[in-house]
C-alpha positions in Angstrom: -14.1 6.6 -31.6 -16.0 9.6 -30.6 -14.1 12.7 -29.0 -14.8 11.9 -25.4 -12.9 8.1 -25.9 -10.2 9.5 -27.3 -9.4 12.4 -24.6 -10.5 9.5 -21.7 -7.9 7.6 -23.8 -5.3 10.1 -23.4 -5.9 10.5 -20.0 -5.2 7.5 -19.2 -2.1 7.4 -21.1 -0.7 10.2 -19.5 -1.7 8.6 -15.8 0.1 5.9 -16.8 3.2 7.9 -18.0 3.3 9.9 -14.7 3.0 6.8 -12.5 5.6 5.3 -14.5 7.5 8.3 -14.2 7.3 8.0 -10.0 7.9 4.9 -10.4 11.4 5.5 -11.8 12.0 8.5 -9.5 11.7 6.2 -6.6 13.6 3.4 -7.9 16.8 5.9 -8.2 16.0 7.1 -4.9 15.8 3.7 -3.3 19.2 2.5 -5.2 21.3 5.2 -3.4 19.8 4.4 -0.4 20.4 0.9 -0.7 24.0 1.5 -2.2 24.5 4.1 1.3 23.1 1.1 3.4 25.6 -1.7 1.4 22.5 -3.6 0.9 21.9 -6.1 -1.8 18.0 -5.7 -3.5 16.8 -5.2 -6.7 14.0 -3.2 -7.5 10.6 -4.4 -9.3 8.4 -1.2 -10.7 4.7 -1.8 -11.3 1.1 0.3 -11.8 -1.2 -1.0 -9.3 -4.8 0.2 -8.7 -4.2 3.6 -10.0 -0.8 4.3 -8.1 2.9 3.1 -8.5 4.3 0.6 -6.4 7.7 -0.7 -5.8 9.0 -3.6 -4.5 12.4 -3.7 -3.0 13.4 -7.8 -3.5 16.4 -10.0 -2.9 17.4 -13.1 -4.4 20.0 -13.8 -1.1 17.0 -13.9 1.6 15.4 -11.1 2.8 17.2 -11.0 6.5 19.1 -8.1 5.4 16.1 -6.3 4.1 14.2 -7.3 7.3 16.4 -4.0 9.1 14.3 -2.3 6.2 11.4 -3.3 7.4 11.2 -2.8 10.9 9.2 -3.9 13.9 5.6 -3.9 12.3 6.4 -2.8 9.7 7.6 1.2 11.2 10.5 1.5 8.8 8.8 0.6 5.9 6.6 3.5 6.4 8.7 5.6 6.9 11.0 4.7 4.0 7.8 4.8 1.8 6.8 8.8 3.1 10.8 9.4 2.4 10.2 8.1 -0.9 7.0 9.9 -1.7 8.9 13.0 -0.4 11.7 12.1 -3.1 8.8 12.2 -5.7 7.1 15.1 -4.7 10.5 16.9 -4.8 11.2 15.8 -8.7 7.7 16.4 -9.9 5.9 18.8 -7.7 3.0 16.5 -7.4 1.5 14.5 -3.9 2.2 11.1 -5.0 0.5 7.6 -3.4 3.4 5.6 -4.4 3.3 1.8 -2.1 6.8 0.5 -1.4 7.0 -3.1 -0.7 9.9 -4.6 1.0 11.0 -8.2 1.1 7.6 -9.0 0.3 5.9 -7.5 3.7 3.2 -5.7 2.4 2.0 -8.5 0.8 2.2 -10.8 3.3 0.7 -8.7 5.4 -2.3 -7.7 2.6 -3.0 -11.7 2.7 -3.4 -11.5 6.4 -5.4 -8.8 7.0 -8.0 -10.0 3.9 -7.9 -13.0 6.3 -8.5 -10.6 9.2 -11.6 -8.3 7.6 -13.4 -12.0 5.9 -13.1 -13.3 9.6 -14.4 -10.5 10.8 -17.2 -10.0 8.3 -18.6 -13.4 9.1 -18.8 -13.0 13.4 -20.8 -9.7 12.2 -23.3 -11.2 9.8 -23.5 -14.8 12.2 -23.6 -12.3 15.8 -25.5 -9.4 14.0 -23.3 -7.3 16.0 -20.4 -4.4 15.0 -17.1 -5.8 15.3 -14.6 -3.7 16.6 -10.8 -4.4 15.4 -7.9 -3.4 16.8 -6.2 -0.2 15.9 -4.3 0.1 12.4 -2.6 1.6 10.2 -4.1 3.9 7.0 -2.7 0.8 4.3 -4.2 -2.1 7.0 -7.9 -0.4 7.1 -7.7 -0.1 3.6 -7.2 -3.5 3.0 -9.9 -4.6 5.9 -12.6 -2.5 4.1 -12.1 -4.1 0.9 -12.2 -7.6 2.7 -15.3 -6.6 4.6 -16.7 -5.3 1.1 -16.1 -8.2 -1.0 -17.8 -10.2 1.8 -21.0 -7.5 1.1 -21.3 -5.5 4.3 -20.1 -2.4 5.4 -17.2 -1.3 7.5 -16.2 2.3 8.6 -13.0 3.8 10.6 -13.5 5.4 13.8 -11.5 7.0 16.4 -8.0 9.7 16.1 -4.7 8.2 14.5 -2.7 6.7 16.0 -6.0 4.8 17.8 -8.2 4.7 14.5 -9.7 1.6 14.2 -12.2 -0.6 11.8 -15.5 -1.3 12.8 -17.2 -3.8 10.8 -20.9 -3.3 10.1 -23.9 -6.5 10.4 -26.0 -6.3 7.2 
C-alpha cells in the first residue's frame, strides 16, 4: 500500500466512526423521546450513502408511529432537524443524519423513483421540460437521481417552499 491508500484508508475509517457515532447519538435521543411519547419502536442504525440513517420500526403496526410521521410526512421532518440538532449539540459538527419512520421514507423513495422514471420518459418521448410539482429538499433528491439513472438531466428551480424539479429532454 503506498502512503496515499493508507491515509484515504483512514479517512474512511474515521467517516465511518463519526457516522456511527451520530448514529448512536440519535438513537438515545430518539429513545427518550419515544419513552416521553409512551410509544413502542425500536431503533435500526445504518451508514447509508455517506450519512447515518435511522429507522424508527415497530413490530405491533406502525399506527402509533403514523402520529410520528405526520400529514406528508411534516413531523418527520421535523423530528429529523430535532435530531440533527441533538447531534450537532453532542459533537459540534452539521450532521445529514436521515430518520426513517415506520418505513415512510422509503415508501415514499419507491414512489418518487416512480415519479422522476415517469417523468424522464414524457421528456425524452415529448422533447419537452417537465415541470413537477413542488417538493421537499429529500423528494428532489430522490427525483434527480431517478431522472439521472434514466440519462437526462434535471434541475431545481424556484424559492422553498415552491421549489420544484424540472426535468430536462436529452
Amino acid at each position: 500500500m503506498t502512503e496515499g491508500t493508507t491515509s484515504a484508508a483512514a479517512e474512511g475509517a474515521d467517516t465511518l466512526t463519526r457516522l456511527e457515532q451520530e448514529g448512536e447519538i440519535a438513537a438515545d435521543y430518539l429513545e427518550g423521546l419515544l419513552d416521553i411519547a409512551d410509544l413502542d419502536g425500536d431503533i435500526d442504525m445504518d451508514v447509508e450513502a455517506d450519512r447515518a440513517s435511522v429507522s424508527i420500526i415497530s413490530d405491533t403496526g406502525s399506527r402509533d408511529l403514523q402520529k410520528l410521521v405526520g400529514r406528508d410526512g411534516e413531523v418527520l421532518e421535523a423530528l429529523q432537524e430535532l435530531t440533527r440538532l441533538a447531534v450537532h449539540r453532542e459533537t459540534g459538527d452539521r450532521s445529514r443524519l436521515m430518520l426513517d419512520i415506520a418505513g415512510y421514507r422509503a415508501r415514499k423513495r419507491s414512489e418518487l423513483s416512480e415519479l422522476g422514471a415517469k417523468a424522464a420518459a414524457e421528456a425524452k418521448s415529448s422533447g419537452e421540460a417537465v415541470k413537477l410539482d413542488p417538493m421537499t429538499p429529500f423528494e428532489r433528491k430522490v427525483v434527480h437521481d431517478a431522472v439521472k439513472a434514466a440519462g437526462l438531466r434535471s434541475e431545481s428551480e424556484g424559492e422553498e417552499p415552491q421549489r420544484f424539479v424540472v426535468v430536462l429532454p436529452a
